[in-house]
N, C-alpha and C positions, 0 to 999 in steps of 0.2 A: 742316608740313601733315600728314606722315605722322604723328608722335607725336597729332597732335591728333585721326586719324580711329580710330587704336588706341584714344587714354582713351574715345571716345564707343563704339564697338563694345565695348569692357570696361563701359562703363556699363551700354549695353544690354542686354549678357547677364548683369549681376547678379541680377537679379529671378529669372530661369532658374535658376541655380544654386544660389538659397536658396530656392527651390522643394522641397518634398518632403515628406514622409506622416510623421505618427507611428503611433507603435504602433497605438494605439488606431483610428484614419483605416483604416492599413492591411487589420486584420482586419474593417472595418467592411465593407469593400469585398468580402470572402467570401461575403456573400448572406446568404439564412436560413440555411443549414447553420450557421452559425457562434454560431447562438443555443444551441440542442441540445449541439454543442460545446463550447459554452463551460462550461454546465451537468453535463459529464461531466468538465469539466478541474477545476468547483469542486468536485464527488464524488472524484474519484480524490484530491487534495488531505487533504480530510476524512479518507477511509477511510485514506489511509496511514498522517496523523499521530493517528489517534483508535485505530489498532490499535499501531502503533508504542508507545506511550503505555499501551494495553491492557496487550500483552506484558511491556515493560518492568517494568511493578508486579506484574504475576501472575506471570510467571519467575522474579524473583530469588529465589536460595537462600542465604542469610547463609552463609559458611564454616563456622563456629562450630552452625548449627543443628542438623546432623544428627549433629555427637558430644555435643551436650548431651540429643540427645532419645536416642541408645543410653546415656548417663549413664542417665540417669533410671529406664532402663527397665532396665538392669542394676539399679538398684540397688531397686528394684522399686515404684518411686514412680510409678504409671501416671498419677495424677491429674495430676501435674506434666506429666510431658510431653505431657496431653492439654491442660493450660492454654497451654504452648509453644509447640504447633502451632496452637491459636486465635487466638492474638496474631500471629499469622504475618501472618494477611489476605492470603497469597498461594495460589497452586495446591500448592506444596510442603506447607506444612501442611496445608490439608485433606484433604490425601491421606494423610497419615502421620496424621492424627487419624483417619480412617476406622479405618484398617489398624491403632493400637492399639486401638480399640474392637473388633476382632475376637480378640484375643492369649487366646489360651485354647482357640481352636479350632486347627484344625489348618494346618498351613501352606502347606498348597495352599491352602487356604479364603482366607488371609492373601492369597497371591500373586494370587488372583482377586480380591478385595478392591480390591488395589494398581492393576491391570491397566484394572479398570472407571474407577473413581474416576480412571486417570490420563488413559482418554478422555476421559473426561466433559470433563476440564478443557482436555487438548487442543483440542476441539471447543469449547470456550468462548473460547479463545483466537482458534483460526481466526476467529470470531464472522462481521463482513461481508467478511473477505477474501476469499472466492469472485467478489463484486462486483467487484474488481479486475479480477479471470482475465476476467468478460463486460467489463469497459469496456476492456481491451485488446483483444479480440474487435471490439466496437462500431465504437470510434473509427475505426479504419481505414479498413473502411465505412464511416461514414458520410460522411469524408472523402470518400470514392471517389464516393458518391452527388452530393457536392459539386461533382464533376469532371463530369459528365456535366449537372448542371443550368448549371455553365457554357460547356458544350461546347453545349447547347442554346440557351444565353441567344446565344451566336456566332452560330449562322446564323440564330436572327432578327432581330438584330442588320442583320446582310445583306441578310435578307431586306426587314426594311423601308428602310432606306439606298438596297441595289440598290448596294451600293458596298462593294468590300474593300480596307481598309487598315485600317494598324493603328490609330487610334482607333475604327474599325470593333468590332474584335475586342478592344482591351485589355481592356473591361469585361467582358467573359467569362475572359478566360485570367488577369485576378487570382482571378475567383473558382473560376476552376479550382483554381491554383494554390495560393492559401492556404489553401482547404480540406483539398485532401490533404495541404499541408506539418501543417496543427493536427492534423487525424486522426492523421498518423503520429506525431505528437510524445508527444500524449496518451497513445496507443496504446503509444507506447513508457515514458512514465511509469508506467503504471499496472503493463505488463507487469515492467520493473524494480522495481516495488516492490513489488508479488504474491509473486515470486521470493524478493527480499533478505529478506521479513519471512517470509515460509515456513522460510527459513533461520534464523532468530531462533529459529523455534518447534521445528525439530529440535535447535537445538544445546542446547536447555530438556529435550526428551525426553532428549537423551543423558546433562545431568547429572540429571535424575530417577529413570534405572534406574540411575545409578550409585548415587543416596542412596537408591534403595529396595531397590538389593543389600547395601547397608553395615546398614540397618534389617534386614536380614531374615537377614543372616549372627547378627547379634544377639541373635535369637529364638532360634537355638540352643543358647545359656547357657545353665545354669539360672535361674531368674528367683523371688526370694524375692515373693510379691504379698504386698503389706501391703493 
């Protein structure tokens, strides 16, 4: 008799315990906040991998490039190393094609040259990563904002019931809750990858003034111009 009132109470709480939310349900249950949100999680996405991808092709410096282009230029073949650094397609050549197009003047002139042309490309690089820096900003907020319309959706909840328990309150306190857990999440992607790819673009400046001190040591050869 007893086995037999266990398998029926195990029955009957099967239904119960394969009960439960997916993903998708889940975040559904966040309110409006979580439209906006979502919209900022499929931006921070984009901007990472479309700058990630940016840098990667503009930064690279080949090993071999910047002692083929003081070859050249020792050996006084400008035209060359001005076709080398075109082929480049990256920040590196352009910038060294500038700065031979200037070799004849003096070499402060050079060094300014190097210095503009290296912002320039800097700053094309950054391109929409400042975007990041706000949607780390954003998200948080808006999360937060999310927290108070379901702190609000609670008491009237209440208000119209006239009754507190928790089916009262759950449909508030999820979208409390999931909202500020996306805000911060987001918020926290976007803010690590702002960061990480910031760091992509200094460790590019640092080998850039190194190949544009090794180009510029070079200049002080004597130089035969054919």
């Amino acid at each position: 008799m007893m086995l037999l009132q266990a398998l029926t109470d195990s029955t009957a709480a099967a239904p119960v315990a394969e009960q439960g939310l997916s993903v998708i349900d889940l975040l559904a249950k966040g309110g409006w906040v979580m439209l906006p949100l979502g919209l900022l999680f499929l931006a921070t996405l984009f901007l990472i991998i479309e700058r990630f991808l940016g840098i990667g092709a503009n930064g690279k410096i080949e090993p071999q490039f910047v002692d083929n282009v003081k070859d050249f230029i020792q050996q006084g073949n400008l035209k060359s190393a001005e076709s080398l650094c075109r082929n480049q397609r990256n920040a590196a050549g352009r910038i060294l094609e500038r700065a031979i197009g200037r070799i004849g003047y003096p070499i402060k002139d050079i060094e300014t040259t190097i210095e503009n042309a290296s912002q320039i490309e800097i700053q094309r690089m950054e391109g929409n990563l400042p975007y990041l820096g706000v949607i780390a900003g954003i998200a948080p907020m808006l999360g937060f904002v999310g927290t108070i319309s379901g702190i609000i959706r609670i008491f009237y909840d209440i208000s119209i019931s006239n009754d507190f328990n928790i089916s009262t309150i759950a449909g508030g306190m999820y979208e409390k809750m999931i909202t500020s857990g996306s805000g911060l999440i987001i918020g926290l992607i976007a803010y690590a990858g702002y960061h990480l790819l910031n760091m992509k673009i200094d460790r590019f400046a640092l080998r850039l003034q190194m190949a544009a001190s090794d180009f510029l040591d070079v200049l002080q050869k004597p130089v035969a111009a054919k």
